[in-house]
Structure formats: C-alpha cells, structure tokens
ZAMARGU-4260 file (C-alpha; in steps of 0.2 Angstrom, whole numbers, plus 5000, padded with zeros to 4 digits):
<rodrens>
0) 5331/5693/5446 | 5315/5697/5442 | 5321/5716/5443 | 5332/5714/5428 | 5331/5712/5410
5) 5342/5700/5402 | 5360/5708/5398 | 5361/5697/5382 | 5346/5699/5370 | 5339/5715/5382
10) 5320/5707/5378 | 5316/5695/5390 | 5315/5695/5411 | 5333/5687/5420 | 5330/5672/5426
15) 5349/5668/5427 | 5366/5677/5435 | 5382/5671/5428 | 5393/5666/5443 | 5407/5672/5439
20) 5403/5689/5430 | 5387/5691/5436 | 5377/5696/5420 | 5359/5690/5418 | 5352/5681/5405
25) 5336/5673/5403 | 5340/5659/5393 | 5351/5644/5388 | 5354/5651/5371 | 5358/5667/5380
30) 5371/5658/5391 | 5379/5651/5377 | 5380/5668/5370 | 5387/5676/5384 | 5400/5662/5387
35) 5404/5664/5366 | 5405/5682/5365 | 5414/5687/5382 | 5425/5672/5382 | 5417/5668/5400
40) 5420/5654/5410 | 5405/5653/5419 | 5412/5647/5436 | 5414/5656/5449 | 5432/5664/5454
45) 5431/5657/5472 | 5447/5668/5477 | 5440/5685/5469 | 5444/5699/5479 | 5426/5705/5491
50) 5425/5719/5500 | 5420/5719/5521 | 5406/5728/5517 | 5401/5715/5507 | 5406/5701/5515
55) 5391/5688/5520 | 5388/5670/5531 | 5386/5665/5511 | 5404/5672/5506 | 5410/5663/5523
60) 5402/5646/5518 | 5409/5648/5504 | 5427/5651/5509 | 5426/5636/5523 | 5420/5624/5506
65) 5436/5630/5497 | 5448/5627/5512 | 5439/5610/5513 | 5441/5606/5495 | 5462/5613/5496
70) 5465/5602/5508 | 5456/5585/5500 | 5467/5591/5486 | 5482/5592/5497 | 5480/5577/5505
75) 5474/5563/5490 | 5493/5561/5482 | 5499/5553/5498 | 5484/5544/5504 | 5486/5537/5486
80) 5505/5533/5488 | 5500/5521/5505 | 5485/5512/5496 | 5497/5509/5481 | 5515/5508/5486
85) 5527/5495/5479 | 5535/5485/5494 | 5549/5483/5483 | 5553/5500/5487 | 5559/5498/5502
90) 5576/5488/5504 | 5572/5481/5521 | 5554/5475/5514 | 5565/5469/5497 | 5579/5459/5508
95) 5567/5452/5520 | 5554/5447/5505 | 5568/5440/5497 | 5576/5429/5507 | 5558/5421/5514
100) 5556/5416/5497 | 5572/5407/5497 | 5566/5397/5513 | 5552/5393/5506 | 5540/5403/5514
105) 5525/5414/5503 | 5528/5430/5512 | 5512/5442/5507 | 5515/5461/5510 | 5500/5470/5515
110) 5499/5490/5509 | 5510/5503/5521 | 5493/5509/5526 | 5487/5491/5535 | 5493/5490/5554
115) 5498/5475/5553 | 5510/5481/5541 | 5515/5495/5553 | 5519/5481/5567 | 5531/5470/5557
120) 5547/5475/5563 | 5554/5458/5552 | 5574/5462/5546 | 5586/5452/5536 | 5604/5456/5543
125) 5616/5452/5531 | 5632/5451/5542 | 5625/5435/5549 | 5616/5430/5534 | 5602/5428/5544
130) 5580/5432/5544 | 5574/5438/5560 | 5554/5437/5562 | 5542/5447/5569 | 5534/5434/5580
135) 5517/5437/5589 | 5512/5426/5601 | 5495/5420/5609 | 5494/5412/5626 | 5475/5410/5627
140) 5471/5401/5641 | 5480/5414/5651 | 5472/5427/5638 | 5492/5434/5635 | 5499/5439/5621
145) 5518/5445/5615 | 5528/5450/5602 | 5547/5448/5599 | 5560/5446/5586 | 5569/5430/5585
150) 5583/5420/5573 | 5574/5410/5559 | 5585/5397/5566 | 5581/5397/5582 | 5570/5382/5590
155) 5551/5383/5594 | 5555/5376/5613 | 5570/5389/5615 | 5558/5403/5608 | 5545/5397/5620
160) 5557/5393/5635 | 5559/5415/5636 | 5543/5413/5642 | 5536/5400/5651 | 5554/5391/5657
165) 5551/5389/5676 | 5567/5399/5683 | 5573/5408/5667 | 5560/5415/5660 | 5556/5436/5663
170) 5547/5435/5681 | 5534/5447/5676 | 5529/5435/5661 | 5534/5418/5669 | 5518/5425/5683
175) 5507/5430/5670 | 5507/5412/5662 | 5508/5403/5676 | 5497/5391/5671 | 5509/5385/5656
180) 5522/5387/5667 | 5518/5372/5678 | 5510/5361/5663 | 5521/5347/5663 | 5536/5346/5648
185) 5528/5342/5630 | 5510/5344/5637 | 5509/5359/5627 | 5505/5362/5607 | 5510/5376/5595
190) 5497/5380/5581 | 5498/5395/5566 | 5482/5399/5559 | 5483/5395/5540 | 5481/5410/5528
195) 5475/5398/5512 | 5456/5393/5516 | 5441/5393/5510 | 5430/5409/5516 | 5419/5403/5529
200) 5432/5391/5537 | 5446/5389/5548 | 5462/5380/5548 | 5476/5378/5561 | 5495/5372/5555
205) 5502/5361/5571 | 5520/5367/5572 | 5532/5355/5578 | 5543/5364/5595 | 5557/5353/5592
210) 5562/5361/5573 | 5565/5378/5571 | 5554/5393/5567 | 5564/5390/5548 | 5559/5372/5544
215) 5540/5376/5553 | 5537/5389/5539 | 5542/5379/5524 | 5528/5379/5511 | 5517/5389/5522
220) 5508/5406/5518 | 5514/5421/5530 | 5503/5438/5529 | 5518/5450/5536 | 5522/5441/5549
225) 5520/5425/5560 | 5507/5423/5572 | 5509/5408/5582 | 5495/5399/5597 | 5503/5390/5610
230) 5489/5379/5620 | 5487/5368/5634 | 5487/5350/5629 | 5469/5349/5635 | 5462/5360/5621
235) 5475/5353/5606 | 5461/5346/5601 | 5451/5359/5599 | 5462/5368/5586 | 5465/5352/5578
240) 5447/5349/5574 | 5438/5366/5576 | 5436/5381/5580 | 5439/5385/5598 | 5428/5392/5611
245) 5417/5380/5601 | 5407/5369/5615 | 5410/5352/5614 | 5395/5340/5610 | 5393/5321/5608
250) 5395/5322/5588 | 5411/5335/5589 | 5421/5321/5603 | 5417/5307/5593 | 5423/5315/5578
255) 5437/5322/5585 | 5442/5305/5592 | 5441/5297/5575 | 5452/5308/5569 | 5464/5304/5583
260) 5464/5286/5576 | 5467/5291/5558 | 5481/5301/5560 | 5498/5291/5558 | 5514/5294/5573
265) 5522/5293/5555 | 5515/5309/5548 | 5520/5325/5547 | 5522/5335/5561 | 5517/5350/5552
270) 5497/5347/5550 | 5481/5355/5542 | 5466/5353/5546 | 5450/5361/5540 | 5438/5369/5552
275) 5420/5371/5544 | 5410/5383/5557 | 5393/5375/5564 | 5377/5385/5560 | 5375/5391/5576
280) 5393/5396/5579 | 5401/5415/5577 | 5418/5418/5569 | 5425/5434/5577
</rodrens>
C-alpha cells in the first residue's frame, strides 16, 4: 500500500484498500468520502466474478467461509422451528395432551428436537375412546429395560404379567428376568420417579399393580411419557426411602424402619417420598 497515493485527496500515502472497489485511501475522513461520493458500500462482493489467473489459497479461503456461512443461513429456520414449535400443532400430540388432562394427569411436552420426544409413540384412538401410553419400563436388578404401548385402562399386574408371568410371558424376556419371574406373587413393587421436586432430590411415587395405569397417574406430572421401576421386594425400601445403589448404614435402616412404622395400611397406595442425596453420594 505503501506504493500508492491515496485515490481520494491524492496528498497523502494509502494506508487503506476498500474491499469492495479496491480504491486507496489513507484516512477515515477519506473513507467516508469515498463511500459519499461513489455511493460504495464498502463490503466486499464475495461472489464478484475472478479470473484463474488470479485465483489465490486467499480467494479459496474465502469461497469455503461463504459456502460455510450459506449453509448456517440455510439451516437456522428449521433448527429454529424444533427449538420453538407448538405441540399444539400436531393433532396426535393435541388429542393425546387433551385427553391426559381429562384424566387428570399434567402431561409436559418436551421440544420435537428432545429424544425423549422423538420415543413417545403415545396415541389417543378415538374409535375406542381410548389413551394408549408410551410405557418404559426398568427391571433393575436384572439391568432390563422395555418399552410398549399399552390401554390406559389396562391393570399394572396385567401390563407386568407380558413379562414376567411364568408360562405366558415372551420366552426370550421371561429368561432375561428370570429373577422376577420366580419372586413369589406380590413380592414385587412398582415405583415412577416423580417429575415435581426439589433440585438436588429425588422422589419415587409407589404405584399400586392392582389399579390400572389410568387411576396410578391421577394427579401426577408425566414428562412425555411414563417411566415405571418395577423392583424386587428386598430393595422396595430403597426407593421408598432413598436413592438406590445407595449403601445401607445403621442411621439409613433405622430410619427406614421408622418410617415403616409411620406409614398407615389405611393410606394411599400411591406414595411420595422425598429422597435428600447424602454428601458423599452421586446422582447420575
């Protein structure tokens, strides 16, 4: 630049090349100028027409940062349309939304972008009048886990009875949990983790197998779909009290059997307790 003399006032040494016109100017005053009396823009036309000859790894850097920038263009609208999307847009969402609200359930719909979201494959038929769930289910102490769609109206011990029932439940499955299948009948406890508590804590709903999936999800908060925990009857308590994995210690038993003599045969089936983590625990 030092070469040139300013195209502007023609005085002074360039220290300046306009991008997009490429005249030299050694001043802001003279930029200004330039832009006033030329009408310039002063930005660089990134699809100006270059010659081969001219053509440098500069040009090509170039050229690779627009097609970047296109596509970042091309791709915001619909990466804004999943983050922000109405689920009343959709009718099966709407339906489904609708009538878990009439059964008294606070249904939350997560964004169309959330996998969670992606897995519900819940669906309100209106021939039969009926809600089908999306159901996950955990069988941890044979580290299993399933998902189905079942009836709203269907009972907790029929819904379980697919897979643990000793002679007609699938064969592959009925192997795999082997160690529910021979637990004796009613040894065995259903638990939904509850989606209103405190950060830092963790609470389990006890789920009663002999109502159905309906009645268990009255007054309860449901993020897309249900995910129930069916446990052996020797770590019920664990969920009733805590959170499990956590080990046992003198203070925890006697706690946990204090609580087993507060709670009333009269109450509800459907329970909440609150789980407040130990210091030296670690929620995944």
């Amino acid at each position: 630049l030092h070469l040139h003399s300013c195209d502007v006032c023609e005085a002074e040494e360039a220290k300046y090349r306009c991008p997009n016109c490429l005249k030299f100017s050694c001043s802001l005053s003279c930029v200004k100028q330039h832009k006033h009396e030329s009408g310039c823009s002063g930005v660089r036309d990134k699809t100006a027409f270059l010659r081969l000859s001219q053509f440098s790894e500069i040009n090509l850097l170039n050229d690779y940062r627009f097609l970047e920038e296109t596509a970042r263009v091309a791709d915001k609208p619909s990466r804004d349309s999943l983050l922000h999307i109405n689920p009343q847009h959709s009718t099966t969402v709407k339906l489904v939304r609708r009538n878990a609200v009439a059964a008294k359930v606070d249904l939350k719909i997560l964004p169309k972008s959330f996998t969670r979201r992606k897995e519900n494959t819940s669906i309100y038929i209106k021939v039969e009048r009926k809600l089908y769930w999306h159901l996950k289910l955990h069988f941890p102490q044979s580290s299993a886990q399933y998902t189905d769609r079942v009836p709203e109206d269907q009972l907790l011990e029929q819904i379980l009875s697919n897979y643990i029932h000793p002679t007609e439940s699938d064969p592959v499955k009925r192997q795999r949990l082997k160690l529910y299948v021979l637990s004796p009948p009613g040894q065995l406890c259903v638990f939904m983790k509850s989606e209103q508590r405190q950060p830092g804590s963790l609470r389990y709903h006890e789920l009663d197998v002999k109502k159905s999936l309906h009645d268990n999800l009255m007054f309860k908060t449901v993020v897309e779909y249900p995910e129930l925990y069916v446990v052996l009857n020797e770590r019920c308590q664990e969920y009733r009290t805590r959170f499990p994995g956590e080990a046992q210690t003198p203070h925890t038993l006697a706690s946990c059997a204090s609580a087993a003599r507060i709670t009333s045969p009269s109450q509800s089936q459907s329970r909440v307790t609150t789980l407040t983590p130990r210091p030296n625990s670690v929620l995944i």
